[in-house]
C-alpha positions in Angstrom: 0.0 0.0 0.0 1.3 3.4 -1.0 1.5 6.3 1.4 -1.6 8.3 0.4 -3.4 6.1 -1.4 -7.0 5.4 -1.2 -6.3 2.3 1.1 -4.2 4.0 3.1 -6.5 7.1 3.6 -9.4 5.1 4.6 -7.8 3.6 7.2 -5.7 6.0 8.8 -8.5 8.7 9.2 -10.0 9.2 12.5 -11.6 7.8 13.4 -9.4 4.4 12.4 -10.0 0.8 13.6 -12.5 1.8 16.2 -14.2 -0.8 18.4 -18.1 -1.2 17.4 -20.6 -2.1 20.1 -22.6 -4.6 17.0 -21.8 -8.0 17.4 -22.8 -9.9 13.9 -24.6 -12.6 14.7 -23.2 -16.0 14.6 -25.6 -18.1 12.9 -26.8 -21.5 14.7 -25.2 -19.4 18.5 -26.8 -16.9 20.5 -29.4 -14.9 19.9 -29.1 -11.2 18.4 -29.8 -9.9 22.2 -27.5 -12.3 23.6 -24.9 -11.4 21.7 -25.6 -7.5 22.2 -25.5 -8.3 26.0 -22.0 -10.1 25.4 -20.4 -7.2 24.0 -22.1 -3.7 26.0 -17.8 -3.4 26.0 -16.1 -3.7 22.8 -15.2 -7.1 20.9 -12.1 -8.5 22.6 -13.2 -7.6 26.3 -14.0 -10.1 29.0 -17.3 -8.9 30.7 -16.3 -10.1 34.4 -13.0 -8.7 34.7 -13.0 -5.7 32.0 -9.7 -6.8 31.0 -8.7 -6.8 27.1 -8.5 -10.7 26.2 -7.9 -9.3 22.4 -3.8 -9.8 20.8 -2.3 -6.4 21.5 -1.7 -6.0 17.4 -2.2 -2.0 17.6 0.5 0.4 18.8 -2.4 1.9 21.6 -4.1 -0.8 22.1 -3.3 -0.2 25.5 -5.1 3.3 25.4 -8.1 1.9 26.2 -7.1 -0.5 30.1 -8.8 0.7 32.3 -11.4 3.1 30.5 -15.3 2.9 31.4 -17.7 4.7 28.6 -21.1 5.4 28.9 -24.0 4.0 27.6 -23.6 3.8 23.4 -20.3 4.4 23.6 -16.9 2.1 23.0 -13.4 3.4 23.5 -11.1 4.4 20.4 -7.9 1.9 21.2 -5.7 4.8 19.1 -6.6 7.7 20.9 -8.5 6.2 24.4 -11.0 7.9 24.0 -14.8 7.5 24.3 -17.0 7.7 20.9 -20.8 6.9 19.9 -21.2 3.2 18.7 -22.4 2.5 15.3 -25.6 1.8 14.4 -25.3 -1.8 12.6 -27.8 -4.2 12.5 -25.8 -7.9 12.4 -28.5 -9.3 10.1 -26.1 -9.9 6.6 -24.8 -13.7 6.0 -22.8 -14.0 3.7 -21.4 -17.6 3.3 -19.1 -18.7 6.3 -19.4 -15.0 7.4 -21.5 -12.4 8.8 -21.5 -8.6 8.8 -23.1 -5.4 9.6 -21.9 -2.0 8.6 -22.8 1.5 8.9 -22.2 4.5 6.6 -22.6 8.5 6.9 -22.0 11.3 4.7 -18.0 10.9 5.0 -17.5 7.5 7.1 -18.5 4.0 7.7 -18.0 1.4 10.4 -17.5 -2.1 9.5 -17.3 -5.2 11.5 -17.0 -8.9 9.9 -17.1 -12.1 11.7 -16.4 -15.6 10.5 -18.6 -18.3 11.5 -17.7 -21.3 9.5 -15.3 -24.0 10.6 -12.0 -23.7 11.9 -10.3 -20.5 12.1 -9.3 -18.1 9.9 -5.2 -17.8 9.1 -5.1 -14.0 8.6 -1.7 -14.1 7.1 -2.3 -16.5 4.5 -4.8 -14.6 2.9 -5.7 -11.0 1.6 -7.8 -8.1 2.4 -8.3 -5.5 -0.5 -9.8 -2.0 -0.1 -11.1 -1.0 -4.1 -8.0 -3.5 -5.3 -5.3 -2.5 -3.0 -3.8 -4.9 -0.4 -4.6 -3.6 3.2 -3.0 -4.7 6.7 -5.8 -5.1 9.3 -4.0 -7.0 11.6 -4.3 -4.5 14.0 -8.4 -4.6 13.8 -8.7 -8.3 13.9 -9.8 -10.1 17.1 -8.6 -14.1 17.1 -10.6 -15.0 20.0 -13.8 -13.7 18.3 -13.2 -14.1 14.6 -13.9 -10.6 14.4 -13.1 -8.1 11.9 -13.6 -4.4 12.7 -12.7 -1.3 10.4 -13.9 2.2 10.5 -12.9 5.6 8.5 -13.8 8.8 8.5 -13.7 12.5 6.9 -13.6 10.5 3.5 -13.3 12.0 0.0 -17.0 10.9 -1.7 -16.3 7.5 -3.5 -16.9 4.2 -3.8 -15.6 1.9 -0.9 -15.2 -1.8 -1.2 -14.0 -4.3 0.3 -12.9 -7.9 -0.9 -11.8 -10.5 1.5 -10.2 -13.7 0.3 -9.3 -15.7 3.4 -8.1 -18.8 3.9 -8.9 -21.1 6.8 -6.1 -22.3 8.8 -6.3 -25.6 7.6 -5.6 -24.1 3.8 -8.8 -24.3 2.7 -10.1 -20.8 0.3 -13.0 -19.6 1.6 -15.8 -17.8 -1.1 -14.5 -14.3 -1.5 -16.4 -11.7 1.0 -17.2 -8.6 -1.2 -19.0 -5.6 1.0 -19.5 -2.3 -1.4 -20.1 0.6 0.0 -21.0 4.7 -1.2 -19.9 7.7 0.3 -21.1 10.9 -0.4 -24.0 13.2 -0.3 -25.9 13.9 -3.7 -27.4 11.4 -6.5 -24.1 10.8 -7.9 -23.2 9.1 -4.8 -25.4 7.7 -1.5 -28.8 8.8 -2.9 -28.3 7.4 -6.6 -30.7 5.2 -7.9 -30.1 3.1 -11.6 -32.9 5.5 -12.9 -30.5 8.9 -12.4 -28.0 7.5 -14.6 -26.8 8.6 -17.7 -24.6 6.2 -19.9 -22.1 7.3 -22.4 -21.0 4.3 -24.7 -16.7 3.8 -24.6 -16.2 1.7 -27.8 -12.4 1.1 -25.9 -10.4 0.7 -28.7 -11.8 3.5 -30.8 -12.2 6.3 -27.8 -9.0 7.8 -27.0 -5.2 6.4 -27.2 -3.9 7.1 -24.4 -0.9 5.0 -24.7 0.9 3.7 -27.6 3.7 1.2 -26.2 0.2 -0.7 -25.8 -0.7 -0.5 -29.4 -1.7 -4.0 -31.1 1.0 -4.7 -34.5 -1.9 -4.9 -37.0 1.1 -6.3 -39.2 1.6 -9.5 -37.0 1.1 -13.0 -37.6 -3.2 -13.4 -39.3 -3.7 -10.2 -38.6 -2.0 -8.9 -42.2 -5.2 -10.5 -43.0 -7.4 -7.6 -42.0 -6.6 -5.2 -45.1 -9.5 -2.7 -44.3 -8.2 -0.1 -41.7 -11.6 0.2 -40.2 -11.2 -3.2 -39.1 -8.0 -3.2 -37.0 -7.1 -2.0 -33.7 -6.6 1.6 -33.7 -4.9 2.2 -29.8 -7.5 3.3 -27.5 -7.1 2.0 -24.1 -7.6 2.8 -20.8 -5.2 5.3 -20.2 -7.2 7.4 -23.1 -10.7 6.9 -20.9 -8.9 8.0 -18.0 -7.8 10.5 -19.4 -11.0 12.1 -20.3 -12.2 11.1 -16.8 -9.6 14.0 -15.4 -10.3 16.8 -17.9 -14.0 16.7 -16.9 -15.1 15.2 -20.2 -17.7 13.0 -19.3 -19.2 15.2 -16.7 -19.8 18.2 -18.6 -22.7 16.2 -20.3 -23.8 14.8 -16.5 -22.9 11.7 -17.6 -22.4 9.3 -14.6 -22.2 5.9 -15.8 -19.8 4.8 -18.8 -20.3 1.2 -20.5 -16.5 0.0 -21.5 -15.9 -2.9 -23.8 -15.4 -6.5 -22.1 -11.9 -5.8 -20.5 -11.4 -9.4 -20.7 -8.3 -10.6 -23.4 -9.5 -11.6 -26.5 -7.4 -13.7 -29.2 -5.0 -11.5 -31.6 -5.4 -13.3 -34.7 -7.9 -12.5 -37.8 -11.0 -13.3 -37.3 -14.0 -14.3 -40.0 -17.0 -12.2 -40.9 -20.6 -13.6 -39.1 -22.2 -14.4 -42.6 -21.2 -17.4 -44.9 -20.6 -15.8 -48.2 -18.9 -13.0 -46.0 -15.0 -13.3 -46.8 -13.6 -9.9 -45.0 -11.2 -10.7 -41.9 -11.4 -8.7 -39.1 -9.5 -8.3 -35.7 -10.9 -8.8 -31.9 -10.9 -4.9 -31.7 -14.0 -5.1 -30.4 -13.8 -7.0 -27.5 -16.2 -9.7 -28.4 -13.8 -12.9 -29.0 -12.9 -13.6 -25.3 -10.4 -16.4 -24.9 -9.6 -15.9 -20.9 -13.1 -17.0 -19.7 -13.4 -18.7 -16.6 -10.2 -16.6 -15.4 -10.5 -16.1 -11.3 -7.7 -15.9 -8.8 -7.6 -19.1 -7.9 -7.7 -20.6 -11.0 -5.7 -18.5 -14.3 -6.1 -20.8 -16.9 -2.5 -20.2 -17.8 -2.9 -16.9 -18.7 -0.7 -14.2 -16.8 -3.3 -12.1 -17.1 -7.2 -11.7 -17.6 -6.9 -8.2 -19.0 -6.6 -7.1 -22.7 -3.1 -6.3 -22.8 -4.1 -3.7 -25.8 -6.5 -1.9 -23.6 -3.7 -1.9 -20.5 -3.0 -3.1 -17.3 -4.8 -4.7 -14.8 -3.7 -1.7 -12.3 -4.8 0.9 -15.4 -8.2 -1.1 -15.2 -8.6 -0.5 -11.6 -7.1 3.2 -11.6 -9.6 3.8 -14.2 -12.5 2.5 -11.9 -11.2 4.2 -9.0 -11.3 7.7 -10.7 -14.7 7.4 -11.3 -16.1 6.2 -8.7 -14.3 9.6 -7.1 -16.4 11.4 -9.9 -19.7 9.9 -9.1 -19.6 7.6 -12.3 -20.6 4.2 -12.4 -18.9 1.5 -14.6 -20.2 -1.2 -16.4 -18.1 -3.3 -18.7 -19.7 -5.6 -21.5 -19.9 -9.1 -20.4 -19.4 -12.0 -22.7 -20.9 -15.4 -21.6 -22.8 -16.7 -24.4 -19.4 -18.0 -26.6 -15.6 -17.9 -26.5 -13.0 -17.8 -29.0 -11.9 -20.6 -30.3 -8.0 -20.1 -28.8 -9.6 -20.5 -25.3 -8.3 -22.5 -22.8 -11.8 -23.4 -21.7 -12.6 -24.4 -25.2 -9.3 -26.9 -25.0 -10.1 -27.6 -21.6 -13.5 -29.1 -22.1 -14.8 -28.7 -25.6 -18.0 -30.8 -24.2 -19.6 -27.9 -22.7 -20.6 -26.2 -26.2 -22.8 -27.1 -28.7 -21.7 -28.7 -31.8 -20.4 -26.1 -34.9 -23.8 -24.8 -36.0 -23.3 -21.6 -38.4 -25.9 -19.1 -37.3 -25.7 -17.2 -40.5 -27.8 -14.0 -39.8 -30.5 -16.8 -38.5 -30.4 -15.6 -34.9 -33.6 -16.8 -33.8 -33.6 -20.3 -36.0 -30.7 -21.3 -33.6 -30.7 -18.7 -30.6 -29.3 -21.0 -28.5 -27.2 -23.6 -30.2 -25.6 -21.8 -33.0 -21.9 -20.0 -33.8 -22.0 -16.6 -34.6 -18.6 -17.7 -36.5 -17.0 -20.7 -37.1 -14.2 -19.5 -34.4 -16.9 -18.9 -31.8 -17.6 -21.6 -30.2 -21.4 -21.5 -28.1 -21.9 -22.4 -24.8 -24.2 -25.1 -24.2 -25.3 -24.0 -20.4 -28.4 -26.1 -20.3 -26.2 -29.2 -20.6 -23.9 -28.3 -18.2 -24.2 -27.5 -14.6 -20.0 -27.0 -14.7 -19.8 -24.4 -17.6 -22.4 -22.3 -15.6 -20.4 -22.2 -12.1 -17.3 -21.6 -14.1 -18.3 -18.6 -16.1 -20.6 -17.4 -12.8 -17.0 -17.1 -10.6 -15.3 -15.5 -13.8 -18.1 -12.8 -13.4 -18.1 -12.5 -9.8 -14.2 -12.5 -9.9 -14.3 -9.3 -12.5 -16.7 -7.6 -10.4 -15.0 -8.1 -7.0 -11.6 -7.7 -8.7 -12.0 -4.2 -10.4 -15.5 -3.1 -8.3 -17.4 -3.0 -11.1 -21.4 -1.9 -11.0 -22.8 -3.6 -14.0 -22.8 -5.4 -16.9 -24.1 -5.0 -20.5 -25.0 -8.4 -21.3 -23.9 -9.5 -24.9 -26.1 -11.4 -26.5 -28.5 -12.1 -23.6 -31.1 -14.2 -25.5 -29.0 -16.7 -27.2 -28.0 -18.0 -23.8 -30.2 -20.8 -21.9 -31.9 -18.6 -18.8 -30.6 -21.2 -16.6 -27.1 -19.0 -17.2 -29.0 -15.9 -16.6 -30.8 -17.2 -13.1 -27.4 -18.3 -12.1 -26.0 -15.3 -12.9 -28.3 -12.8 -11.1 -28.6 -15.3 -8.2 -24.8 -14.9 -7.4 -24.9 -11.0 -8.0 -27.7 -11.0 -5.2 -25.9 -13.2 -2.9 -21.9 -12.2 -4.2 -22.3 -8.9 -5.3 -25.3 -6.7 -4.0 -24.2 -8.0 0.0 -25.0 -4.0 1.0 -28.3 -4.0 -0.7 -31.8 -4.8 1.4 -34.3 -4.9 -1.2 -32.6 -7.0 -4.6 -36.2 -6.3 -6.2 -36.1 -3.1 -7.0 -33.2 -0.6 -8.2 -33.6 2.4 -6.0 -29.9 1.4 -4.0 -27.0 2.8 -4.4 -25.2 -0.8 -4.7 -27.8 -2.1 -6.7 -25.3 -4.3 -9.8 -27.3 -3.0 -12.7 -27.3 -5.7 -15.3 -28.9 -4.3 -18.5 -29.3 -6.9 -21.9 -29.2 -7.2 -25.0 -31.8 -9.2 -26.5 -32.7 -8.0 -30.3 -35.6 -8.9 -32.6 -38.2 -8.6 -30.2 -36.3 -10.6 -26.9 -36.0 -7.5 -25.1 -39.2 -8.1 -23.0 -38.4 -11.4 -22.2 -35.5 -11.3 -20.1 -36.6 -8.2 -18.1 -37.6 -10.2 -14.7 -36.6 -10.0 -11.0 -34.8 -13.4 -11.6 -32.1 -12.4 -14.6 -31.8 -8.3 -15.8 -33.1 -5.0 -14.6 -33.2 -4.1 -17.8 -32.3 -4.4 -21.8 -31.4 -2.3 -24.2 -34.8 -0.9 -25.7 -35.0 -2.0 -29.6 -38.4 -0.3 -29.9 -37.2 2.8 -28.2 -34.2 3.2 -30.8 -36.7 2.5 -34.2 -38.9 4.6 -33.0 -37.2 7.6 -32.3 -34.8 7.0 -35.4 -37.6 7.0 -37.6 -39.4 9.9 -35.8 -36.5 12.0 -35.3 -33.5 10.7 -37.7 -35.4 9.9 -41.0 -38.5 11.5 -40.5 -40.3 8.3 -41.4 -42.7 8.6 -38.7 -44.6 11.7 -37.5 -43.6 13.0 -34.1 -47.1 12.1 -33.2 -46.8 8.8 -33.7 -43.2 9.4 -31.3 -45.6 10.7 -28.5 -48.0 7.8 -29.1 -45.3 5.4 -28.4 -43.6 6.9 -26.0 -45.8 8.0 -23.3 -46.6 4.0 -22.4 -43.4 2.9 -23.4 -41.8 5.1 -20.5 -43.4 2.4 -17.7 -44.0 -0.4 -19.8 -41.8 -2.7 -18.2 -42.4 -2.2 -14.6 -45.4 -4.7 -15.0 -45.4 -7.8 -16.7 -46.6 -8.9 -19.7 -46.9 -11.8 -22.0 -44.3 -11.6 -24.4 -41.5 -14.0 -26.7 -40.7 -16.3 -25.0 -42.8 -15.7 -21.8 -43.8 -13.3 -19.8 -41.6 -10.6 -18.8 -41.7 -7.2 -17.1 -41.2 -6.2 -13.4 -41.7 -3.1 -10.9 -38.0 -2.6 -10.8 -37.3 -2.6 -14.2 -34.7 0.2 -16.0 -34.6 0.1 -19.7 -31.7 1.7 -21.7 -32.8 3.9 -24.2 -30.9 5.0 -27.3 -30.9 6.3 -30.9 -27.6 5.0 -31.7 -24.7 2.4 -31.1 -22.0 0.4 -32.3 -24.1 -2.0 -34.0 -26.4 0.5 -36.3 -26.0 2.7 -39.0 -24.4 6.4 -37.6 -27.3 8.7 -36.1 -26.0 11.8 -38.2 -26.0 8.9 -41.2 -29.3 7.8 -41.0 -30.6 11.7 -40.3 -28.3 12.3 -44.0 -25.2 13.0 -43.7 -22.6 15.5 -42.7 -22.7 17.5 -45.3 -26.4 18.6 -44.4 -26.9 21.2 -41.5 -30.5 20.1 -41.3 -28.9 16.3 -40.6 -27.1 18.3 -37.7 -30.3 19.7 -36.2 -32.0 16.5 -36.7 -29.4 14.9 -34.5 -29.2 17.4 -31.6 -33.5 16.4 -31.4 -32.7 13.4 -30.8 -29.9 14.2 -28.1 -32.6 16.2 -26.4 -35.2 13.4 -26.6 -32.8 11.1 -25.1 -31.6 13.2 -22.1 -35.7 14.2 -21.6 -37.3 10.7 -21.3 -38.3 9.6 -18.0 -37.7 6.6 -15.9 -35.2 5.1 -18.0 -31.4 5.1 -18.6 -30.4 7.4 -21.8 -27.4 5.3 -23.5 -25.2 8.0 -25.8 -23.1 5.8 -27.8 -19.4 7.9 -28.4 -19.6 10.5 -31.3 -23.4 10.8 -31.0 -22.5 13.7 -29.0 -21.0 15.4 -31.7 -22.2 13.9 -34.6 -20.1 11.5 -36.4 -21.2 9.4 -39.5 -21.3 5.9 -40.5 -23.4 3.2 -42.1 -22.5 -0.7 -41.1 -19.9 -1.8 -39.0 -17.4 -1.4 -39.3 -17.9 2.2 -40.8 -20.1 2.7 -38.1 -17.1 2.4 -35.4 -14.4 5.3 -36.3 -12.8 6.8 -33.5 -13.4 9.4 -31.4 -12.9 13.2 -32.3 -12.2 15.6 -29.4 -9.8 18.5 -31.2 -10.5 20.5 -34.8 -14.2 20.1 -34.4 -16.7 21.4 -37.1 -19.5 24.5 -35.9 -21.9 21.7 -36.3 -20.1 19.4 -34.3 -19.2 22.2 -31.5 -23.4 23.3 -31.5 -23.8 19.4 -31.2 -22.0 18.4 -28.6 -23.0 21.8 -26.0 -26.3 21.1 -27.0 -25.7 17.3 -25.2 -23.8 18.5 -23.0 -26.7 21.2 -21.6 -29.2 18.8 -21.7 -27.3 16.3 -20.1 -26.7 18.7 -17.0 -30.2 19.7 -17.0 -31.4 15.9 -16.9 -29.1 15.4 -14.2 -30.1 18.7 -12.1 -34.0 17.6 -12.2 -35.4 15.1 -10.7 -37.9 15.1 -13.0 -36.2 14.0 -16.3 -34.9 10.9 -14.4 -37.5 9.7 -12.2 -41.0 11.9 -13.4 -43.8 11.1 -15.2 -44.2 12.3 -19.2 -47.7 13.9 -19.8 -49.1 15.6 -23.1 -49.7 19.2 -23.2 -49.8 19.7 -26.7 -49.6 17.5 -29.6 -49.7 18.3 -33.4 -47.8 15.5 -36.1 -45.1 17.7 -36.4 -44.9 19.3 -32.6 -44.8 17.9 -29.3 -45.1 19.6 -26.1 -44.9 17.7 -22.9 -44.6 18.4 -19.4 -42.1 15.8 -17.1 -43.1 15.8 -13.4 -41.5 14.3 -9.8 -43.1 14.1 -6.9 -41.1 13.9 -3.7 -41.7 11.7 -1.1 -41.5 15.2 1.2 -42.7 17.6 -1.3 -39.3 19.5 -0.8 -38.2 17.8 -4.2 -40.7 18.3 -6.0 -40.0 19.3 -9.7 -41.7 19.9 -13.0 -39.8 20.4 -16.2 -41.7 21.2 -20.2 -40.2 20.2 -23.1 -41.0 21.2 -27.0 -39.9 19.3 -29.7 -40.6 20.9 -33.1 -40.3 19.5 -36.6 -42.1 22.1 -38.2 -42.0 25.7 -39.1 -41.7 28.1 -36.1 -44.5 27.4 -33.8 -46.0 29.8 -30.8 -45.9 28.3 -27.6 -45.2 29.6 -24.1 -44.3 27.9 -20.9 -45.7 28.7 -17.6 -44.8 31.9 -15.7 -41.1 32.1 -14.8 -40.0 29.5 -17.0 -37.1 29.7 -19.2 -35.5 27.5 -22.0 -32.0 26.1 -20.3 -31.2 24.9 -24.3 -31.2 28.9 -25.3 -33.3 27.8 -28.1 -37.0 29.4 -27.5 -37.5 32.6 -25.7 -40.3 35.1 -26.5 -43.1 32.5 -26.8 -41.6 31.0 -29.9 -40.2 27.3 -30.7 -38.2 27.9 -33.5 -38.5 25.3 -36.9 -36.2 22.0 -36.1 -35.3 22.9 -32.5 -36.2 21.5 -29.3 -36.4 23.3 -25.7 -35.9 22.4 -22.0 -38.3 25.0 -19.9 -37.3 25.0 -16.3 -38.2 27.2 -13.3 -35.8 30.0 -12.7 
C-alpha cells in the first residue's frame, strides 16, 4: 500500500479501527440480544474482569485499560477515548461469514465475523480495499473471529471491500465482497439506476492514451485484416482516464460509462458472421474472449485476464477508482454466451458447447445452439451445470476484482436462462451484500445488469430473476424514424412513447414468456456500435438540417423519464457511418466542425439539465400539446417530502416556427425558445428560474 493512497487514507482517518458495540450474529449461536448483552464493552473484552483478552496488534491498544464509557459508547484503542457506537444491524450472512456495517456522509463502520469451521489464518490470505492490499491486523480479534474497520472525513467515493481468506487448515473460503457509497448527492449515496446517464466507450476507438500498448496490425493473421476500419486503432484505458480528469464526461452529466469486455480476446484474424462473407477482421471489439473462466484461484494459464491492448490490470482498476471519485458508475460488457476458439476453456472441455452450428444471420432459428462464426464456439449451459459455475466465478471474480457496477450483457437471448438465473442469483448473494431490497433498483449498490436481446427478446428477459433491464430496440426504431429519417410523424413518437416510459415495470406476455417487473430500467438510445451512424441515417454530414436533426434526438434522449439514456461515443457530436465497421471510427475531441461544436453543448446542456432535475430521471411524461409535427410535454417528480418536487416542459418541433409559451417564470436552459416561440427543427428544455 502506497502512502496516500485510497487504502491507506481510509484507514488511517479518524476515526481508524474503532471498536463497534454490534456484534454480527453467529448463525446456529446466541441470539441477536444475547450477543448485544455479550459485547455492552467492545469485541475483545472479558465482561467479568473488564480486561482486554484481544492480541495487542495495535500500537495503543493499550489506550483503552482501564477506561469505562457510557452507555452507546466504546473506546477508540488509538486515541482512548470514548466515541458513539455505530448503528449496525448484524443481520447480513454471507457464506461462512456475517457482517453489519454503517455509513454517513464521509464515514463508515465495518465489522466482519467468520462463523464457519476452523479458524481463519489471517496471514495467509488478503484483504483489499477498491483493489489494494490492506494490513488489518491491527483490527482483527482471534478470539472472536472478528473483523472491525472504521474511516472517516472520506473523500466521496466508492468503498469496497474484498476479502479472500483462507482457513487455517488451507482451505479458500468464497471471497467476501461488501460495497459501500460515500457521499452526499445522486451521484453518490442517494443514486438510484434510474438517475444514470450512460455514455457508450467503444475502448479501442475512444481515445489512445498510450501507444507502447498498441496491437501490430502487421503481426502473424492479422495482415489479413486489409481494411483499416477493421484493426485495432490504440485506444485504451489510459485514453478513458484520461477524459475522466479533464472533466469530459461530466460536462454532459454523464455518470455511468459502459466499457468494452476488459477481458483478453485472441489476436489473430478473425471471420465475418455471414457465410458468403470473406472480409477478416480483428478482436478490436472486445467480443472474442479467450480468458473466460479466469479467477484468482484458477488463471487458466494466462498471466493475465486483462486485454493487454486496452492496459494493465492496475490501469483497469485506476480507471474505476477515478470514477467512482467522480460519481460515475462502470459497467463493462460481459461475454458469456461464446468464446473464442483459442480458449483455454474451449481446449479444456470442448464438451460444454454445442456442436459447430453456423448461425448465419438466423439468430432466432438457432438462438441458442448456434456460432456466430466458425471461431466462436457456443456455450451449451443447459447441458452443463460446470460451464455455468465456471463462467458465474469468472463474473463475480471481474466484479470483486475491479469493483465493477454492472454489466451489459452481450447477446442475452442466445444463452439458456438457466445461465442468466445463475447469474443474477450470485450477483444477489456475491455482489449486491450491502443491498436490502434485490427487487427493485432504488440502491445505491444495486449491480445493474442491463441486456441485449434484439428482434423482439427484449421483453423477455426483463424479470426479478435475470436483468433490470435491456437495451430498448423499440425505443431506438422509433425515435430514429421519428427524429432521424422523418419516417414517422412525431405524433406517432408521442404515441409510443408516453406507455413505453413504464411499460416494463409490470409484466406482460411476451416471446418467449412473460416478462416485465416493478423494478425494471430500460436503456434507451438512438444509436450504437451495432447501427447505422445517427448523423448517417438523419443524412449526412454534409447537411446542417442532418445536424439539427441529431441534436433532437440528443434532447429526446436526455428528456425521457424513468429510464437510462445510453449516448453511444460520437453521437455527442455527430459523427457518421453506415455498417460496421464504418459505423465504429474513433473518437474526435480536437479541430471540431461548428456543427459538431453546437452538437455536442447542445448534449452536453441537456445532459446537465437531466441530471439537475429530478424530474427528467424519475417523473412522469404527460401531453400538453400534440400536433404531427410538434410535441409539447410536461415531465413531473413528486417527492416523497414535497421539498423535491420538480416539473420540467419540453418542446420538440419538426415544423416551421411554432407559438408556444411555458408557464410563468419558466425559461428555456437549451437557449433555443425565448419570446413565446419554438423555433423550426429545435427543441427546448423549460425550467423554473
Amino acid at each position: 500500500m502506497t502512502p496516500g493512497s485510497l487504502a491507506d487514507r481510509a484507514l488511517a482517518l479518524l476515526p481508524a479501527l474503532v471498536l463497534i458495540a454490534c456484534a454480527p450474529e453467529d448463525p446456529g449461536s446466541e441470539s441477536e440480544d444475547e450477543a448485544s448483552d455479550d459485547y455492552t464493552s467492545g469485541f475483545g473484552h472479558d465482561t467479568d474482569t473488564g480486561t482486554d483478552t484481544s492480541a495487542d496488534t495495535s500500537e495503543g491498544a493499550d489506550l483503552c485499560e482501564g477506561v469505562s464509557c457510557g452507555e452507546g459508547e466504546v473506546c477508540d484503542p488509538l486515541s482512548g477515548a470514548c466515541i458513539e457506537a455505530a448503528d449496525c444491524t448484524p443481520d447480513r450472512v454471507v457464506g461462512d461469514f456475517v457482517f453489519c456495517f454503517a455509513t454517513e456522509d464521509d464515514a463508515y463502520e465495518l465489522v466482519i465475523r467468520y462463523a464457519g469451521a476452523g479458524e481463519i489464518d489471517l496471514a495467509s490470505g488478503s484483504t483489499r480495499l477498491n483493489g489494494e492490499d490492506i494490513d488489518v491486523s491491527s483490527g482483527w480479534d482471534a478470539s472472536t473471529q472478528t473483523l472491525r474497520l472504521a474511516a472517516a472525513d472520506l473523500p466521496a467515493s466508492k468503498y469496497s471491500y474484498l476479502l479472500r481468506w483462507k482457513t487455517s487448515e488451507g482451505a479458500d473460503l468464497r471471497p467476501l465482497f461488501i460495497p459501500m457509497w460515500i457521499g452526499q448527492g445522486m451521484r453518490y449515496a442517494d443514486f438510484r439506476w434510474q438517475d444514470a446517464i450512460v455514455y457508450q466507450v467503444f475502448t479501442d476507438r475512444f481515445l489512445n492514451g498510450d501507444p507502447s500498448n498498441d496491437i501490430d496490425n502487421g503481426q502473424g493473421s492479422l495482415a489479413e485484416v486489409d481494411d483499416f476500419r477493421s484493426q485495432w486503432q490504440g485506444g485504451d484505458f489510459a485514453g478513458i482516464l484520461a477524459k475522466l480528469e479533464d472533466g469530459y464526461f461530466e460536462s454532459m452529466g454523464i455518470n455511468a460509462l459502459w466499457i468494452s469486455s476488459p477481458v483478453i480476446n485472441s489476436h489473430n484474424s478473425q471471420p465475418a458472421v455471414g457465410i458468403d462473407d470473406d472480409r477478416r477482421f480483428s478482436s478490436y471489439h472486445s467480443y472474442h474472449p479467450i480468458a473466460t473462466g479466469y479467477t484468482h484461484l484458477d488463471d487458466l494459464g494466462y498471466e493475465t485476464a486483462v486485454e493487454p491492448a486496452f492496459g494493465t490490470a492496475a490501469e483497469l482498476r485506476a480507471l474505476v477508482d477515478a470514477a467512482h471519485r467522480r460519481g460515475i458508475r462502470v459497467l463493462p460488457d460481459f461475454v458469456a454466451n461464446h468464446v473464442q476458439i483459442e480458449a483455454e476453456l474451449y481446449s479444456l472441455h470442448p464438451e460444454w458447447f454445442f456442436p459447430h452450428s453456423w448461425c448465419d444471420g438466423n439468430w432466432d432459428a438457432g438462438r441458442i445452439n448456434c456460432w456466430f462464426t466458425p471461431a466462436m464456439p457456443d456455450f451449451d449451459y443447459g447441458g452443463n451445470p460446470e460451464a455455468v459455475t465456471t463462467v458465474v466465478d469468472h463474473a463475480l471474480w471481474l466484479v470483486q476484482e475491479f469493483n465493477f457496477d454492472g454489466f451489459r450483457a452481450d447477446a442475452l437471448k442466445h444463452m439458456d436462462d438457466v445461465f442468466v438465473r445463475a447469474l443474477k442469483q450470485a450477483v444477489v448473494d456475491e455482489i449486491e451484500t450491502t443491498v436490502d431490497d434485490h427487487a427493485l433498483s432504488i440502491e445505491p449498490t444495486i449491480f445493474y445488469m442491463v441486456g441485449e436481446s434484439l428482434g423482439g427478446w427484449a421483453r423477455y428477459h426483463v424479470r426479478e430473476d435475470m436483468v433490470q433491464g435491456q437495451v430498448d430496440e423499440a425505443y431506438y426504431q422509433t425515435t430514429r424514424d421519428a427524429l432521424l429519417t422523418f419516417s414517422q410523424s412525431v405524433r406517432d413518437l408521442a404515441v409510443f412513447s408516453i406507455p413505453n416510459d413504464t411499460a416494463y415495470l409490470v409484466e406482460q406476455e411476451t416471446m418467449g414468456g412473460a416478462g416485465g417487473y416493478p423494478g425494471a430500467v430500460m436503456g434507451n438510445f438512438f444509436g450504437n456500435h451495432d447501427q447505422w451512424r445517427a448523423l448517417t441515417e438523419a443524412g449526412g454530414a454534409q447537411s446542417a438540417d442532418a445536424y439539427a436533426r441529431l441534436r433532437l434526438a440528443q434532447t429526446f434522449l436526455m428528456t425521457s423519464p424513468r429510464n437510462v439514456p445510453m449516448l453511444y461515443q460520437g453521437d455527442d457530436i455527430g459523427t457518421e457511418g453506415e455498417a460496421d465497421p464504418d459505423n465504429r471510427k474513433m473518437q474526435k475531441f480536437t479541430d471540431l466542425s461548428g456543427e459538431e461544436q453546437a452538437s455536442l453543448a447542445n448534449v452536453q446542456a441537456a445532459g446537465l439539465l437531466r441530471e439537475a432535475h429530478p424530474a427528467l430521471r424519475r417523473g412522469l411524461r404527460q401531453v400538453v400539446l400534440l400536433e404531427d409535427w410538434f410535441w409539447v410535454y410536461r415531465v413531473t417528480y413528486e417527492s416523497s417530502d414535497g421539498e423535491g418536487d420538480d416539473e420540467v416542459f419540453v418542446a420538440i418541433n419538426r415544423d416551421a416556427d411554432k407559438q408556444w409559451s411555458p408557464p410563468a417564470g419558466y425559461v428555456d436552459g437549451l437557449g433555443n425558445c425565448s419570446g413565446g416561440v419554438v423555433p423550426s427543427m429545435r427543441a427546448c428544455i423549460f425550467v423554473a428560474e
